[in-house]
C-alpha positions in Angstrom: 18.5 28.6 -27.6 17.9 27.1 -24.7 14.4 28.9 -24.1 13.3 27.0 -27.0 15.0 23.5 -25.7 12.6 23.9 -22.9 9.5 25.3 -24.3 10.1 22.2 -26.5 10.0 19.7 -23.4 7.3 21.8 -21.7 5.2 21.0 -25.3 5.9 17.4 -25.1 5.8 16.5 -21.4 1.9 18.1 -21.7 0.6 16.5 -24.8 2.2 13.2 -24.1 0.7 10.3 -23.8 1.3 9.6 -20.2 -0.8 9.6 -17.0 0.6 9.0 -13.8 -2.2 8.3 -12.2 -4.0 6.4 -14.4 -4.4 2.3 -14.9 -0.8 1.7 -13.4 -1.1 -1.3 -16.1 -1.3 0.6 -18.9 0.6 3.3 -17.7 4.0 0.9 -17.2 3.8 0.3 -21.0 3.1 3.8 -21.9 6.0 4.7 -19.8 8.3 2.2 -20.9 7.6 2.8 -24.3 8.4 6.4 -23.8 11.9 5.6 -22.2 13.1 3.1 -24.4 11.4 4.0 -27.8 15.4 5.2 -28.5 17.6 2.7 -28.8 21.1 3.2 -27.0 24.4 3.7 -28.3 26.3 0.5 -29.8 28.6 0.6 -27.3 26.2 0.2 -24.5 26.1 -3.1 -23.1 23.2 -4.3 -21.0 23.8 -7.4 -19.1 20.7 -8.8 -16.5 21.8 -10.4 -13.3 21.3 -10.8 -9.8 22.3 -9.0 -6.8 21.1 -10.8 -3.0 18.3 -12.6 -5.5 17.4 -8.9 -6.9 17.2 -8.7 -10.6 19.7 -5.9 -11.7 20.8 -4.7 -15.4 24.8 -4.0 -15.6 25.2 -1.2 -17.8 28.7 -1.0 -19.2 30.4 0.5 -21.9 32.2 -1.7 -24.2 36.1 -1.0 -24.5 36.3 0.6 -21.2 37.6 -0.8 -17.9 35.6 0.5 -15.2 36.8 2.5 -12.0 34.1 1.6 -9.7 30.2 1.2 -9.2 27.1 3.5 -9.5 24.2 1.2 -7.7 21.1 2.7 -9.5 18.1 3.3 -8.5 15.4 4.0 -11.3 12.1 6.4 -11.2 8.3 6.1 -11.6 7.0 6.6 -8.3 7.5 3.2 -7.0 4.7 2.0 -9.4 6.2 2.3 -13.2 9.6 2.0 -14.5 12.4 -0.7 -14.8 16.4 -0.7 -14.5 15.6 -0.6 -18.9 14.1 2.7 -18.8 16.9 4.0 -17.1 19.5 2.8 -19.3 19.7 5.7 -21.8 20.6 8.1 -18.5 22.4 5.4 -16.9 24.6 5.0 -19.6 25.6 8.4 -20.6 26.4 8.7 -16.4 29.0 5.4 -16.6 30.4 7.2 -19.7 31.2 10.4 -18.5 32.4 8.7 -15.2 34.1 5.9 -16.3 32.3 3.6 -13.9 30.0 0.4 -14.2 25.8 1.1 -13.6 24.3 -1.6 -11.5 20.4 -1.2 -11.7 17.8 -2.5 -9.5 15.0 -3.7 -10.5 13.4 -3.7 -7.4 9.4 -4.5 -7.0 7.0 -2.2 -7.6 3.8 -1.6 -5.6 0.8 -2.1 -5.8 1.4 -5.5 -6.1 4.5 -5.1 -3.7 3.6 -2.1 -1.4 7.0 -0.8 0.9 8.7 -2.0 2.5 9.1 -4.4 -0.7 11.2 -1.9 -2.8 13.2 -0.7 0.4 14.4 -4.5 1.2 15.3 -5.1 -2.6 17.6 -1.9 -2.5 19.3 -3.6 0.9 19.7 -6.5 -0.1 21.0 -5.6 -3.6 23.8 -2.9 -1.1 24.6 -5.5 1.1 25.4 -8.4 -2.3 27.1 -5.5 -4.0 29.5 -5.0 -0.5 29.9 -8.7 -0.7 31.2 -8.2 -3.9 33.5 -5.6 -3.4 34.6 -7.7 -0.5 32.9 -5.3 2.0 34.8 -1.6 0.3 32.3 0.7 -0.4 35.0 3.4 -1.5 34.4 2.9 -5.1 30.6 2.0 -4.7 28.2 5.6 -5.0 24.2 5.4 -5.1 22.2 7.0 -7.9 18.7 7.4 -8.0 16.2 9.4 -10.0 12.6 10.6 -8.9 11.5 8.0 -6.5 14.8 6.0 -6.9 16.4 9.0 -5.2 14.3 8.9 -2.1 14.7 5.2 -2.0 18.7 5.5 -2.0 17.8 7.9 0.6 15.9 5.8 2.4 18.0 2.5 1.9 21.4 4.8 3.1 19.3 5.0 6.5 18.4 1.6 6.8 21.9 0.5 5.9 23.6 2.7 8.3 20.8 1.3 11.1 22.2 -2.2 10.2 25.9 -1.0 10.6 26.8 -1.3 6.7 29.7 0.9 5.2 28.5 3.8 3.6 29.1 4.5 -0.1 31.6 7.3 -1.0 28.5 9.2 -2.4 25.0 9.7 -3.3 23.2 11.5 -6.4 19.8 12.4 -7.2 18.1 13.5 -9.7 14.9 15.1 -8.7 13.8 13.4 -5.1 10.5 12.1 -4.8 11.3 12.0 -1.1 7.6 13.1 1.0 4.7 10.9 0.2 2.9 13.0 2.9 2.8 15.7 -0.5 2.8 18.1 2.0 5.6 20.4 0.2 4.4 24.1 -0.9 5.9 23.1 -4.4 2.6 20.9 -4.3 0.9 24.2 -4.9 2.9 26.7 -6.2 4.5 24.6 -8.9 0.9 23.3 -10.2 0.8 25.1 -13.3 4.9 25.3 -14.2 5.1 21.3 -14.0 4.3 20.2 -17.5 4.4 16.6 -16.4 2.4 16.1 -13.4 -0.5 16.7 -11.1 -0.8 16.5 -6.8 -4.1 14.6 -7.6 -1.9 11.6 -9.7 1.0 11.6 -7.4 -1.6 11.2 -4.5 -2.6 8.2 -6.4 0.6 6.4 -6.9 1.8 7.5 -2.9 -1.2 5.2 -1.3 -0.1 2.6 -3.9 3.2 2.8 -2.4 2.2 3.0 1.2 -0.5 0.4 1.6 -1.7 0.5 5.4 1.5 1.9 6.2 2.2 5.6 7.2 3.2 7.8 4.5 5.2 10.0 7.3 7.3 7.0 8.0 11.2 8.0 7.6 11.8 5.1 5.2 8.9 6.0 3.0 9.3 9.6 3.2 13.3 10.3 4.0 12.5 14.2 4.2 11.7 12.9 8.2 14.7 10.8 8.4 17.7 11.4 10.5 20.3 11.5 7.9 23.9 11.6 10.3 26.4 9.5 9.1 25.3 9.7 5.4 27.9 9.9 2.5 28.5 13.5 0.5 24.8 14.1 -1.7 24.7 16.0 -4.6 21.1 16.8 -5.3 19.8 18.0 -8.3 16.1 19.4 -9.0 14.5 21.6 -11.6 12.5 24.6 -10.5 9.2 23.5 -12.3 8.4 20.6 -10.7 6.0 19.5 -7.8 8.7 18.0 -6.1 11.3 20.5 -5.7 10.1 21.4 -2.3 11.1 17.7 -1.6 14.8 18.4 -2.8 15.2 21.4 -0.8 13.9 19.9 2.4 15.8 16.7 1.8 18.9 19.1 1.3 18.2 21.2 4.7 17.7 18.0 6.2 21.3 16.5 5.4 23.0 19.5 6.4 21.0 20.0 9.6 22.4 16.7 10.3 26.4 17.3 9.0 25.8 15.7 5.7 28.1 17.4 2.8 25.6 18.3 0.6 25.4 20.3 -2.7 22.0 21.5 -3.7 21.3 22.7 -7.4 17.9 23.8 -8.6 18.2 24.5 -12.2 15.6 27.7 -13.4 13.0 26.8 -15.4 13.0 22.9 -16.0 11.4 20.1 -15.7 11.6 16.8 -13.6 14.9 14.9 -14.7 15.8 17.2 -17.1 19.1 15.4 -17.3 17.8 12.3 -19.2 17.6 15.2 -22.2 21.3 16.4 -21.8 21.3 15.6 -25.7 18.2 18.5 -26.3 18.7 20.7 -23.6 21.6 22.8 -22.6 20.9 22.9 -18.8 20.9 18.9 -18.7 24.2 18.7 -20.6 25.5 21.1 -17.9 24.2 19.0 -14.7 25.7 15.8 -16.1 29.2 17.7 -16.2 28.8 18.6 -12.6 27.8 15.0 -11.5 30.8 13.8 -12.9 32.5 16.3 -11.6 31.3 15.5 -8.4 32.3 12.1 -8.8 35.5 12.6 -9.0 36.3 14.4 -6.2 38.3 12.7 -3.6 35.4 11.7 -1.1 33.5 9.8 -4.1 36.4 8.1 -5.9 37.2 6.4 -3.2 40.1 9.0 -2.2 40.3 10.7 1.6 37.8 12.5 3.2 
């Protein structure tokens, strides 16, 4: 059954309406309108705010009491995407984990080129400490795609600026070298039913600006990554970017970061956000929370 489930996604993600690299314009509504065309459960309850003068979207479930924080980062390579086109996988994560989804919606290039997004994510850490009254034992990051590599990226700049470190960190599918310099670049061109190198190029020099896309906080493959929380990292084995998941993973444990690395056969980019469809994403959702729960991300000993 589950070959079907993802000959299914493979049929869809290729005849779809979306181009990553076109009119980044158009392309927010066409992407938005993918991701939200479904509406969520009735128990989901969306809730806009502000976190260190960030817009965020609390994501909630109604009836429950929450045991701590996932600070969310959503995808769409720093150029499409909002904390609302998250919210479907957002939610189905604070169910199964019984915790609250904060989701930043931090500003998106080209209009606001990094370090925009990477000070959004900071500042929104820093308010959510100020919250918690500086305990970061029940806060974990989240981020999906290019949200992952910014949690990357903002865990680096926070520990730089002396901030507690979350309990833990999960990411879906790391968009984490803007360089594009991973083999995966080339040798996943015809499994990824949802991209091209030649769109992603596009939406990298939106991202970077004049900058330099080697930096460590655009591209936290580079980074020094000591002192990070426990990762769980999750990719699928057709995509572009899985060469950025396993180099981001041989990265943290070069530099004694737990880390658990899963690449999941045959699958595309956050295949989790179709848990409901497709066996294997039903499967990684039970291991994040899973993962959650163990002692070093519930806020437990380490």
């Amino acid at each position: 059954m589950s070959r079907e489930q993802r000959d299914a996604l493979d049929t869809m993600f290729r005849t779809g309406p979306l181009d990553i690299g076109g009119d980044h314009l158009e392309q927010r509504e066409v992407f938005t309108r993918m991701l939200t065309s479904r509406p969520l459960p009735e128990d989901v309850v969306l809730t806009p705010g502000s976190l260190g003068g960030v817009p965020v979207l609390e994501i909630t479930i109604d009836g429950t009491v929450p045991i701590g924080t996932l600070l969310w980062f959503h995808g769409g390579f720093h150029v499409l995407g909002s904390a609302r086109t998250s919210a479907a996988l957002a939610s189905n994560v604070a169910r199964r984990t019984g915790r609250r989804v904060v989701s930043v919606d931090y500003r998106l290039a080209p209009e606001h080129p990094h370090p925009a997004a990477l000070d959004d994510a900071l500042a929104a850490y820093r308010a959510l400490l100020d919250e918690t009254g500086a305990d970061s034992a029940g806060v974990a990051v989240v981020g999906e795609s290019a949200g992952a590599g910014l949690a990357v990226a903002m865990l680096v700049a926070a520990r730089a600026q002396h901030l507690p470190m979350p309990s833990a960190g999960v990411l879906f599918s790391p968009y984490a070298d803007l360089t594009l310099s991973g083999t995966s670049m080339a040798t996943k061109r015809a499994a990824d039913p949802s991209f091209t190198p030649e769109a992603i190029a596009v939406r990298a020099r939106d991202y970077v600006g004049t900058g330099d896309p080697s930096d460590p906080l655009v591209s936290p493959v580079f980074a020094d990554l000591r002192g990070l929380p426990p990762l769980l990292i999750q990719v699928g084995s057709n995509e572009l970017l899985l060469d950025d998941a396993l180099r981001l993973a041989a990265r943290a444990a070069t530099d004694d970061v737990l880390v658990r690395l899963e690449v999941t056969p045959g699958v595309p980019h956050v295949f989790q956000a179709f848990a409901a469809v497709l066996e294997e994403g039903e499967a990684a959702l039970r291991r994040v929370t899973d993962f959650l729960a163990t002692p070093f991300a519930s806020g437990g000993s380490r």
